[in-house]
N, C-alpha and C positions, 0 to 999 in steps of 0.2 A: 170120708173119715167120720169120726163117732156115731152116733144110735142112729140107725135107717129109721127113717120119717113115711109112711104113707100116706101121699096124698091124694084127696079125692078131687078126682076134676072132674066138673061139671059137663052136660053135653050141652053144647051149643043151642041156644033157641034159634027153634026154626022160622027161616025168614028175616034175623037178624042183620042186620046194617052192618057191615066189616069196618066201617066207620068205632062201631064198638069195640074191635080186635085190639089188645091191649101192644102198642107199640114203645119201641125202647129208644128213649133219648139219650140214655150214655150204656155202652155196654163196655165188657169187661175189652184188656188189652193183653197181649201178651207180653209177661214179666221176667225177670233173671233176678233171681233170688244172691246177694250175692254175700257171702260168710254164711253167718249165721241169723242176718236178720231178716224176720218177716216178712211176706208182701202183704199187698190190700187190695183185693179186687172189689168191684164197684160195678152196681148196673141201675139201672130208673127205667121205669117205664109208667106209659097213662094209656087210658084209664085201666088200673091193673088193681084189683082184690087181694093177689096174692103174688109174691115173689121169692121163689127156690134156687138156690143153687145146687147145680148138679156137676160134681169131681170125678173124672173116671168113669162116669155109667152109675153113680151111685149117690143117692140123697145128701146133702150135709144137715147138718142133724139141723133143728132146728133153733136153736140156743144158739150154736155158733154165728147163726148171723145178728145184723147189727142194723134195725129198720127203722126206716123217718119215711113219715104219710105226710104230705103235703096236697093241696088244689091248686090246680092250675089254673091262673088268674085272667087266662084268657081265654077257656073254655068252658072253668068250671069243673071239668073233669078230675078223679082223684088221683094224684103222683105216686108211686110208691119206689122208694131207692132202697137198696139193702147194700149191707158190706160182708167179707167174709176175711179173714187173715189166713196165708198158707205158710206153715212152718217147712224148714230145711227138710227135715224128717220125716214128713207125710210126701214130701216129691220124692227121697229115697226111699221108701217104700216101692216106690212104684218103678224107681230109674232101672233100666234092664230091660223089662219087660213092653213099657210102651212109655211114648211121653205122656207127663203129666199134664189134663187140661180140665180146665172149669168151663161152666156154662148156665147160663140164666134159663129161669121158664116163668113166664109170667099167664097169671090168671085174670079174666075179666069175666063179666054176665055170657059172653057171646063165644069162648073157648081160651086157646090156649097161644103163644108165639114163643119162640125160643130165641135167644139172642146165639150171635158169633160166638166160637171157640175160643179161648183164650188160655194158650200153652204155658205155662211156667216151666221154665228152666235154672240149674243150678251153674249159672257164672264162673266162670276161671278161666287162668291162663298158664300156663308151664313154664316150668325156670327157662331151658335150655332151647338154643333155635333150631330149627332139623338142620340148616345151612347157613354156616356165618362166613363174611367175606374175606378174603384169604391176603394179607400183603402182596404189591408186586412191583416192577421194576420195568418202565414201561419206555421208549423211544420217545420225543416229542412228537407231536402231529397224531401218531398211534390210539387207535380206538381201543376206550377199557369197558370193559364188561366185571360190574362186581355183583355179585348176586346170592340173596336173602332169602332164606325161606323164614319167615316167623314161626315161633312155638303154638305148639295146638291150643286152642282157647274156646270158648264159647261166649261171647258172640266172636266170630273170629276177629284177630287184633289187625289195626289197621296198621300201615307202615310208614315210616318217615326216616329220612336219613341225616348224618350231621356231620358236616367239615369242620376239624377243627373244634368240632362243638356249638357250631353254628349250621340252623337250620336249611338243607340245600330247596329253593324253590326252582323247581324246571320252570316255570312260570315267566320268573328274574334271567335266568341264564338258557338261552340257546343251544347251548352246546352240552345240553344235559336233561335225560328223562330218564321217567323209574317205566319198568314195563310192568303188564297187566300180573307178572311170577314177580314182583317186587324188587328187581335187579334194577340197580345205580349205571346207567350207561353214559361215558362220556367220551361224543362222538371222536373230535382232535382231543388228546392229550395237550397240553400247556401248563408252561413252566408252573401258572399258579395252581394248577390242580394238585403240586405235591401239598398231602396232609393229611390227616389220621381223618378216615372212614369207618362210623360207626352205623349200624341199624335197631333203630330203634322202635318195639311193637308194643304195643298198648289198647286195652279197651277197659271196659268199667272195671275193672278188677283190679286189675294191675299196669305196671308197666316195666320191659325189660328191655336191656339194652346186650347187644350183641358184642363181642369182641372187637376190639379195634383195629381194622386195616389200613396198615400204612403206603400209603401209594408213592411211589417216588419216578417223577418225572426228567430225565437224564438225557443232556446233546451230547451227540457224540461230535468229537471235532473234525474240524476239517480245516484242510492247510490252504495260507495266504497263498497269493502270487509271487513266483521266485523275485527276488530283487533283482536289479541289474548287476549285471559280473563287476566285481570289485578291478582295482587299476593291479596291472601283475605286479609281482613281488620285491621286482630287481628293476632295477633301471637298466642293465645290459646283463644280457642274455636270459640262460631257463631258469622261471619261478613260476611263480603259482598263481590264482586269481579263483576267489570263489565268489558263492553266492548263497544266499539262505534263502529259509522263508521262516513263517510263525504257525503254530497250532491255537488260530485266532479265527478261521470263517468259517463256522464259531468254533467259540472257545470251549472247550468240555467242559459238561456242568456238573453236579451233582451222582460224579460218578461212569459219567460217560466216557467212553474208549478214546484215548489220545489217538491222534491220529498216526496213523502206522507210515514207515521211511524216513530216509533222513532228511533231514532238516535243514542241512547245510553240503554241499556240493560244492570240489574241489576239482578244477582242471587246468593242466600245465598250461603254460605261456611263455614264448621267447619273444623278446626284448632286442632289438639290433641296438648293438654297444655303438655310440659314437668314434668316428675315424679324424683324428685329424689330421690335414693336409703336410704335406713332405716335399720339399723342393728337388725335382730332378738334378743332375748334375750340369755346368756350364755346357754350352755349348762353346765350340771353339770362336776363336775371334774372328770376325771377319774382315775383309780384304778391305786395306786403308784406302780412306773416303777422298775424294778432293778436298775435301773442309779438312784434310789433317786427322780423323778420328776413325775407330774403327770399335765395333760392337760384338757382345756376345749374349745369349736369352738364357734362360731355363723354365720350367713350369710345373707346377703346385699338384702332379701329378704321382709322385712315391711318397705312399698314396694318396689318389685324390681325396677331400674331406668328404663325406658320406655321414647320414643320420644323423646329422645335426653337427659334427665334428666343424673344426676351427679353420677355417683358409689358413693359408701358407703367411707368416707375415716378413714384411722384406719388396723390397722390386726385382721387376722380371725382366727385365734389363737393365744390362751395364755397359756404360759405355766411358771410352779414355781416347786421351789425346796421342798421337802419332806422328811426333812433330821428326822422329828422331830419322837416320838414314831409312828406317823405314817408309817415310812419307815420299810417295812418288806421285806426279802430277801428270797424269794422262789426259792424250788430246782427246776434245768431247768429240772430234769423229770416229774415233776406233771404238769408244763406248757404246754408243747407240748403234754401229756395225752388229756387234757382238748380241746388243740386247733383242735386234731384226733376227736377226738368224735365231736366238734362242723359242720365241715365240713361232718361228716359221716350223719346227720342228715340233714343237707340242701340239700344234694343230693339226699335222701330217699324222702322229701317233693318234687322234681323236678319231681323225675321217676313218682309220687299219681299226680300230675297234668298233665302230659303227657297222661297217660292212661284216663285220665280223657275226657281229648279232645279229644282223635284220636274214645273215644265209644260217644262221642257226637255228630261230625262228621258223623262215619259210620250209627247213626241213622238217620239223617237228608239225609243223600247221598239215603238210602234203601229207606225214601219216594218219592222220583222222579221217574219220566216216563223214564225206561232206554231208548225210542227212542230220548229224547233231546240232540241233537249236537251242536246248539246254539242259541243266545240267542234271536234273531232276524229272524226272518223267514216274513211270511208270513201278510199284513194286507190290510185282507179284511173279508168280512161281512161272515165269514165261522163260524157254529155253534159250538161251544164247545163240548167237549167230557168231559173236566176234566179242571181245573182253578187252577192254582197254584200261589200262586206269588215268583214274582223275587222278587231282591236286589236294592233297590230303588239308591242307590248311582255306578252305573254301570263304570267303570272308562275307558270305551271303550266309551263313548260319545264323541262327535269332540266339537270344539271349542265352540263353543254356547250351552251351556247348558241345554236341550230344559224342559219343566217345565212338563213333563210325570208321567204317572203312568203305568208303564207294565206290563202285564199278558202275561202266555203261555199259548197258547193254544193248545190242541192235535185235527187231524181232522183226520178220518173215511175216505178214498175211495181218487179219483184222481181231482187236481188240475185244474175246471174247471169252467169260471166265470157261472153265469147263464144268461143264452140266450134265447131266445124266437125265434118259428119259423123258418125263410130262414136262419137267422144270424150264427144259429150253423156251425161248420167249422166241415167239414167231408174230412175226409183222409181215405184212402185207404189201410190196414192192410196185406200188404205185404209184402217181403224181403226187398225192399227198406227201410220202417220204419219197425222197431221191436217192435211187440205188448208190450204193456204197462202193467206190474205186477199191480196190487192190493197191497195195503199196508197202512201201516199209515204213516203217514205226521205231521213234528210236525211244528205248526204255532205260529208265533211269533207273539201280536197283541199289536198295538200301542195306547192309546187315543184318540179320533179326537184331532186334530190339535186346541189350544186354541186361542182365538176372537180376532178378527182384533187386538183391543186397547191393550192388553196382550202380545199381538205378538209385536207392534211395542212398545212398550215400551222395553223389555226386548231388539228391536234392537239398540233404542237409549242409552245402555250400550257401543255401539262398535263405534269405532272410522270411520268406512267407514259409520255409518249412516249420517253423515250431509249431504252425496248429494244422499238420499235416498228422493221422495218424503213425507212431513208429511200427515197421512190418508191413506185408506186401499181401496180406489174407483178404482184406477186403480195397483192393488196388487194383485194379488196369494197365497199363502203361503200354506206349508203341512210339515208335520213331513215323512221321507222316511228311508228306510230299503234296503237290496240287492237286494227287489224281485222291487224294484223303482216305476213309477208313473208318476202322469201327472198337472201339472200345466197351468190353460188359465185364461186371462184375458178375460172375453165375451164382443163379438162383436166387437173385435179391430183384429181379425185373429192373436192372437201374445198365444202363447204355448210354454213352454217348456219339452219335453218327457225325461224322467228319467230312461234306460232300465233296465230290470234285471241284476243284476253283476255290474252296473254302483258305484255302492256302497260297499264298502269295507263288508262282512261279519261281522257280531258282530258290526257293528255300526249305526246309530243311527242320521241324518244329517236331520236338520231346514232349510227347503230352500224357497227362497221366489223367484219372476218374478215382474218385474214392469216395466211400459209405463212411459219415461219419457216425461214431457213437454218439448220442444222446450226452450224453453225462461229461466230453470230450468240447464241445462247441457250446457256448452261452448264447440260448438266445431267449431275448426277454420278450417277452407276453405281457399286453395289458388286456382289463376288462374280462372281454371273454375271447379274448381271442386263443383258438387253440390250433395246434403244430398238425399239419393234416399231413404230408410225405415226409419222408428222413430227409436226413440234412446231407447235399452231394455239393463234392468241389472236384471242378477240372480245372486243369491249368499247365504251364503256369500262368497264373492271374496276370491281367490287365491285357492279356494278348490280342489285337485286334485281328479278328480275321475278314476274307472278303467277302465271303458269302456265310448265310446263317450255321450254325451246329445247332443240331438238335440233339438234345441231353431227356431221356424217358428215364420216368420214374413213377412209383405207385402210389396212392393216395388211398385215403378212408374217410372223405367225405361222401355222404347222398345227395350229391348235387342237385340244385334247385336255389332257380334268380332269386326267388320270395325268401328262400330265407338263408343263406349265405351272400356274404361278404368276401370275394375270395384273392388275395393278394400274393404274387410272385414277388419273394424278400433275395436280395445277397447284399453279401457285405461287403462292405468297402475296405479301401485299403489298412483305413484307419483301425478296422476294426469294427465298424458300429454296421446293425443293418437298416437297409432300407428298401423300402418299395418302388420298386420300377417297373410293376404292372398290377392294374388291377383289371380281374378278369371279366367280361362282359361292357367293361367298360370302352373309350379308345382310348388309346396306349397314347401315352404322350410321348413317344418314342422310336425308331424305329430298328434299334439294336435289340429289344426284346419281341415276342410276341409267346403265347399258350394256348394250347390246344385241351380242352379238359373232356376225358370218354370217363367211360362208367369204372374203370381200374385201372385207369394210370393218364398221366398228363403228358404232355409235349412241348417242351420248352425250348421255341426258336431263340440262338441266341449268337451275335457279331462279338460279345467278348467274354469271357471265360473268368470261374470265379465260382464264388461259394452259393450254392440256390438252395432253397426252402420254399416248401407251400402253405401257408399261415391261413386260416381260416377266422372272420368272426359270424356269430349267429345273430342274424337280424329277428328271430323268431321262438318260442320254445316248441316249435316243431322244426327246428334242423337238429340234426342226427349225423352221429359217426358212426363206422362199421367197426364194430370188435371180433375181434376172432377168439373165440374160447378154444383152451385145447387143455387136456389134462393128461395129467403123468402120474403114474405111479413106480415106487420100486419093482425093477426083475426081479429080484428073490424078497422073502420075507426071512430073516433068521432072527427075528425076535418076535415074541407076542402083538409088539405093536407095529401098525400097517399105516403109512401117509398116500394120502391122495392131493395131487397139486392141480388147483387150477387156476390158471391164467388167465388175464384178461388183455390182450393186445390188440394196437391197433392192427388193421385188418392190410398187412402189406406183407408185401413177400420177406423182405429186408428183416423184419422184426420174426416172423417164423423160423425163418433158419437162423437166427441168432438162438434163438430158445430151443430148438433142437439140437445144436451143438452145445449148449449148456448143460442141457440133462443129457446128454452121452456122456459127457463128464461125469457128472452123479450117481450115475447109474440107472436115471430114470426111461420110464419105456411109455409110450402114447398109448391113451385107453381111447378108442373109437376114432372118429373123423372128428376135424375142427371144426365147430358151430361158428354161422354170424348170428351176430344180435347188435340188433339197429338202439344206440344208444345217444340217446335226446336231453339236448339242454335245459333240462329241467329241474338241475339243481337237488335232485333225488341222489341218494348214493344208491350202489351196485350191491345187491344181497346174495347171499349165496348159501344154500343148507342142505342138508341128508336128511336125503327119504327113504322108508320101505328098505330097513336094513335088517337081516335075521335078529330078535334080540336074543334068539337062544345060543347063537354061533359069535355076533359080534356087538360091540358097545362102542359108543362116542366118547371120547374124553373132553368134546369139546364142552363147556360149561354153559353157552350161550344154545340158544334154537337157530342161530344165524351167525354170517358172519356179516362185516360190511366192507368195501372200498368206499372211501371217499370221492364225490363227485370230483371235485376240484382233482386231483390227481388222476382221477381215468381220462377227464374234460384237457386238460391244459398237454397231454400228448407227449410233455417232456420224461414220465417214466416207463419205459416200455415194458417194462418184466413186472408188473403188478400180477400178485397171483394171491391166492390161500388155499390154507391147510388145512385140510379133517385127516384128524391124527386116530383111528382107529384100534382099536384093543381085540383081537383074540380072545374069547372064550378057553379056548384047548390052543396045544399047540400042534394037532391034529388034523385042523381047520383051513383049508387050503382053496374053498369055493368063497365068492362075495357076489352077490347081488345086491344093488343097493340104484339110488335114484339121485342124481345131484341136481338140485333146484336152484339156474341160476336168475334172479330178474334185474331190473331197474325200481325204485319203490314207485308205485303207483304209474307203472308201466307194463308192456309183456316182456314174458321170461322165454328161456329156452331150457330143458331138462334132457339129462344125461342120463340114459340106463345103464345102468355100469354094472355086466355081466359075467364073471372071466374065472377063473381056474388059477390060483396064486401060481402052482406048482408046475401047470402046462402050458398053459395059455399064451405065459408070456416069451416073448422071441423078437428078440431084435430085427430077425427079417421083417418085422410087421412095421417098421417105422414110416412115417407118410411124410413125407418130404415136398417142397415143391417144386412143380415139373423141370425136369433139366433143362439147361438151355444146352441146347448145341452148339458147340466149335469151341475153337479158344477165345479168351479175353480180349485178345487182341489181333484184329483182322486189318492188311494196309491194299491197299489199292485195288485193282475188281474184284476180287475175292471176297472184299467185304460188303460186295453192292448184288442182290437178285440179277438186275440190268444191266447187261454188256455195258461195256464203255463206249463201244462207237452207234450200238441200237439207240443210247441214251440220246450221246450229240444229235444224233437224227430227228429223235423224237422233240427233241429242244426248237428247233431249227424249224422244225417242220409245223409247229403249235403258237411260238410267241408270236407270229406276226399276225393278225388279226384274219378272221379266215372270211369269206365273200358270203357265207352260209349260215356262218356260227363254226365255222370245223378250225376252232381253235382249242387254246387251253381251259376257256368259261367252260367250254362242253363236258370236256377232259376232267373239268371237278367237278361238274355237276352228276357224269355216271358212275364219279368216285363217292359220293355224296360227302364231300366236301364246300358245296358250294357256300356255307357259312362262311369263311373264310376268303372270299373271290378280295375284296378289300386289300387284306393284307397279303394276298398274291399279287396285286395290280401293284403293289407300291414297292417290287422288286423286280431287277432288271430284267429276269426271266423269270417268269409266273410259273412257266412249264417247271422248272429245275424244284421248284420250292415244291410243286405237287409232287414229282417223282424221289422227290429226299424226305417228306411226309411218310409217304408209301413205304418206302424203305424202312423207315424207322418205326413202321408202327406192324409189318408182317414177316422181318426179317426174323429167324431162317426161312418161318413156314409159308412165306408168299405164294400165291396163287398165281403163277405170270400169266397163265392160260387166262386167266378173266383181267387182269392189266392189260391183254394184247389185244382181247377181244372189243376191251373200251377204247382204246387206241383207233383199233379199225373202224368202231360203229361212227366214231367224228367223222373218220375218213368215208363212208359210206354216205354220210350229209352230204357229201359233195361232187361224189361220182359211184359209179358202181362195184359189187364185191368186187374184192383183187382177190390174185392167189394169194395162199401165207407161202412165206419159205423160209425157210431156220437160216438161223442168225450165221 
């Protein structure tokens, strides 16, 4: 700006000292000019002749600067500073085109040095924000995402947020940061987070404040515990008797959903009315006494008093004097004649009914099968020889009454299910096992087990039914005997094995298996401890059996001593739970013991009841397995497209619960389910879209992410954790989506979904992945529910517990099952043999291998003599 100056610069003397090059002590800075006032740039340099300012490429005139010569008092050398002012209007001039920038050139004897660039720019900031935060209406616990973009400015505006009008420091509070896009994230929602959210940008210019959003933090409620049933209504006969509860655990806050059903529960009640007592009519008098007197009775019998009613009041005999021609005086020997013969004669009647019975008796005992020992034996689908029936009122039944019809049955030849093929189990008929007689067998055979709704009715008699799920969908149930059986819930990997002997002889036991819900059972967690299997109850509880049951189920820990803690919980009668093993540990006990493999546990156990596998992490390298799975809508008939994904734990149980949920919804499985190994480390669960068309489709999602909270995927208790990317159509022509789901741990590894498909084709309910079926029914009783013959087993029992000269015992027998971990808690049961062979069973049932069960059987036997032949069972 103003008159171009030419100047003359000298050339350099040759040979000169660069010592002499004129260097600059203050150069200029770059400024923001901000309204309309002035700036002042500034530079110095020594030893320097001369000092210009150069603006744009072009001289500033020479007047407009502003110069002071001074000497440098420690060299000697001469200082020169210059100043120059740049107005508003000389930088708009130029704004458009380039930025505006000034620059020094300093002259001395020896040449020339230029100082740094120094930019000037024209300051401001815009009213309006591109993105102000919006009110919202959020769950407690719930993560908020509010997000700011500031108005364009130069220098850009820095950002700060205010609650309430008070400054939020993430610094102060945990539970709160701005990200690098200026968004207010606050992880948990809490109650005090309701309150007016402002964003607020500012730099040298100005300062503007964004719209205000209002956040409101809302419990939804949840209802108390019913009270105990009220006294019924009447004192005799039908009235009423209810019970309530409150919309108190918790109370609904600031808007929150009362809690849905009634609230109060009304069920009939009869009352037995009190009877009181009624005197029968006299009897007549009797035969005058020697004493002159003769008596008559009655008794408090029309009707008797009953339910509290009043006895008869009055005497039960009466008696009067006979003084009159009635009074006759008989000799005392005709009396006690009379009273011999009466007594001689009641006895004669006792001996004629005695013999009566004992030839009644011997005819009914002569019709029976002398081989029946008793009453209970065998049920399974084995053909009848002869049909007898039992005594319907059996008074050897256990607590539950089960509502049966029994027959005995007699059977022909040896104890062997029927098999097909490879499956038959062939042993080796040599000294080791001692061949097996021929004989009869007398079989005990039960009813099938009556219908679901039959069955649980007759549970809801018993006082442990209230925290039994209502419905028979994730239930077992069977009627069992000594020879016992098999109970599975399908497709949830949860079983419970029944072995022979488990069962008291002569008795007669209703046993059910049930998957509980999560949300259905309380169970409390401290620390870190978190819920690793579902929560399973067989029973009826407290039942002692005689030999162990073994109850399988799935888990989602990465086992490892170092850094789990891993504790088998049930609960007591009272209600509360407790541990009664902890595992790698010794068992202080010897009604429990667990078996822990890579996807599911093995829970030996003498008495029946509610079990849980609780987990605590000694380390932040123990890890749970989640299983990701995602869902999307079969059709799309609007613009907008959701994508769900789930985060579960990694068990059969929890999969097919969420597969039946979206059959409901409508929703359809996009790919296979991922694992992802997910570590106590106190990180939440992230999840975002990648690499989506932006010409075909948009996120409505507001955030770059979403999050689960640790504590909630960690603690096991909610099983359905999932989220939403809620996608928007372009057209409604738009029927392809490729896109990328990125799910991780923070400052962990992820796992990513490519997610490829055809809205309109693609999707097809035959595509659902489910997992694998199990084969047969839920409920399996007597060989049919065991791989091994009945009488192969005995054999094999027989043949193993008693210590062998060689090793060719049962030690051997676990050692080529690779079981020998466990020899211990085989040694401390009366057959070691039976506990390996009811392991086996429970851990290969249906798909067992008998062919390499037989072949290890034989190898013991081969320690001690040489090959036998095999021969089928």
């Amino acid at each position: 700006s103003g008159a171009q100056q030419s100047v003359t610069v000298p050339n350099p003397v040759a040979g000169a000292s660069p010592d002499l090059l004129p260097h600059f002590q203050l150069e200029p800075e770059d400024v923001y000019i901000v309204k309309n006032k002035v700036v002042t740039l500034a530079c110095r340099a020594t030893p320097a002749t001369q000092i210009y300012f150069k603006c744009n490429g072009e001289w500033v005139h020479q007047g407009d600067h502003v110069t002071q010569r001074s000497t440098d008092r420690g060299t000697g050398l001469p200082v020169m500073e210059v100043r120059i002012e740049v107005t508003r209007q000389q930088v708009e001039k130029i704004f458009g085109l380039e930025e505006y920038w000034c620059q020094c050139v300093a002259w001395s004897s020896s040449g020339t040095t230029k100082s740094q660039k120094a930019f000037v720019r024209i300051a401001y900031l815009r009213k309006n924000f591109e993105q102000e935060p919006t009110a919202r209406e959020v769950s407690i616990e719930q993560g908020i995402v509010l997000p700011c973009r500031p108005p364009e400015g130069i220098p850009p505006a820095e950002v700060e947020w205010l609650r309430n009008e008070e400054l939020v420091d993430p610094a102060l509070d945990a539970n709160v940061y701005v990200t690098p896009e200026h968004s207010l994230v606050l992880r948990q929602a809490r109650l005090a987070d309701t309150a007016n959210y402002t964003c607020v940008a500012k730099n040298i210019v100005a300062r503007r404040r964004s719209a205000s959003a209002a956040i409101i933090v809302y419990v939804n409620g949840g209802w108390s515990t019913w009270t105990q049933w009220s006294g019924c209504s009447t004192s005799c006969g039908r009235g009423w008797q209810k019970r309530s509860r409150t919309c108190t655990n918790p109370t609904p806050l600031n808007g929150g959903a009362f809690c849905e059903g009634q609230n109060m529960q009304k069920t009939a009640c009869t009352t037995l009315c009190p009877v009181d007592g009624a005197w029968s009519e006299w009897s007549k008098w009797s035969v005058c006494g020697a004493e002159c007197t003769h008596w008559r009775s009655r008794e408090c019998s029309e009707p008797a008093p009953r339910n509290g009613g009043q006895e008869c009041h009055g005497p039960e005999l009466d008696t009067r004097n006979c003084t009159s021609e009635l009074c006759s005086h008989a000799t005392p020997g005709a009396e006690d004649v009379a009273l011999y013969v009466g007594l001689v004669a009641v006895a004669v009647c006792l001996v004629l009914l005695l013999l009566v019975g004992v030839l009644v008796y011997c005819r009914k005992k002569g019709g029976l099968d002398a081989d029946v020992a008793d009453s209970s034996i065998l049920t399974a689908g084995f053909q009848p020889v002869s049909i007898k029936p039992s005594k319907a009122d059996n008074p050897s039944l256990l607590t539950i009454q089960p509502d049966l019809s029994t027959t005995t049955m007699t059977y022909q030849g040896s104890l062997c299910p029927r098999q097909d093929g490879p499956a038959k189990l062939q042993l080796p008929n040599g000294h080791l096992l001692s061949p097996l007689g021929a004989g009869r067998h007398t079989l005990h055979h039960s009813s099938p087990a009556a219908e679901g709704a039959d069955f649980v009715a007759r549970l809801s008699t018993q006082s442990y039914f209230r925290s039994l799920p209502r419905g028979t969908t994730n239930m077992a149930y069977g009627t069992f005997n000594f020879l016992g059986g098999r109970l599975m819930i399908p497709n949830t990997g949860i079983s419970l094995l029944i072995p022979p002997d488990a069962i008291p002889r002569g008795k007669i036991y209703e046993v059910y298996l049930t998957l509980h819900k999560q949300e259905e059972v309380r169970l409390p967690l401290a620390g870190c401890q978190t819920l690793l299997s579902p929560i399973v109850s067989c029973g009826p509880p407290g039942v002692l059996l005689t030999r162990p049951a073994i109850l399988a189920m799935g888990h989602c820990v990465e086992a490892s001593a170092e850094h789990w803690s891993i504790r088998l919980k049930k609960q007591s009668c009272e209600g509360t739970w407790e541990d009664v093993l902890q595992l790698g540990a010794e068992p202080c006990t010897e009604l429990y013991y667990c078996q822990l493999e890579a996807q599911a546990c093995y829970v030996f156990t003498e008495q029946l009841g509610r079990f849980a596998l609780v987990g605590e992490s000694l380390s932040m390298a123990a890890s749970k397995r989640l299983k990701l799975v995602l869902f999307a809508p079969a059709a799309c008939p609007s613009l907008e497209y959701n994508i769900r994904v789930y985060c579960l734990s990694d068990t059969q149980d929890v999969l097919k619960e969420v597969i039946q949920l979206e059959k409901q919804l409508g929703g359809q499985l996009i790919g296979a389910p991922r694992v992802l190994h997910f570590k106590d480390s106190y990180h939440n669960l992230r999840l975002s879209i990648h690499d989506m068309p932006s010409s075909l489709w948009k996120s409505k999602l507001l955030a770059s992410y979403q999050e689960i909270p640790f504590y909630h995927i960690w603690s096991g208790l909610q099983p359905f954790l999932h989220c939403t990317f809620t996608l928007e159509r372009l057209s409604p022509s738009t029927c392809e989506l490729a896109c990328k789901i990125w799910v991780w741990q923070v400052e962990g590894d992820g796992q990513s979904f490519t997610v490829n498909f055809n809205i309109a084709k693609d999707m097809r309910f035959s595509d659902w992945l489910v997992p694998d079926s199990e084969v047969g029914p839920p409920a399996l009783v007597g060989p049919s529910a065991f791989k091994i013959p009945f009488l192969i087993r005995q054999k094999i029992i027989s043949s193993l517990d008693p210590p062998g000269t060689r090793g060719a015992d049962w030690r051997t027998l676990a050692q080529k099952l690779n079981l020998d971990s466990h020899l211990s808690f085989f040694a401390s049961k009366p057959s070691p043999t039976a506990m390996i062979l009811n392991l086996w069973e429970a851990r290969h049932f249906p798909n067992g291998n008998l062919s390499q069960l037989a072949a290890a059987v034989a190898e013991v036997g081969k320690q001690d003599s040489a090959l036998f032949s095999e021969a089928e069972c």
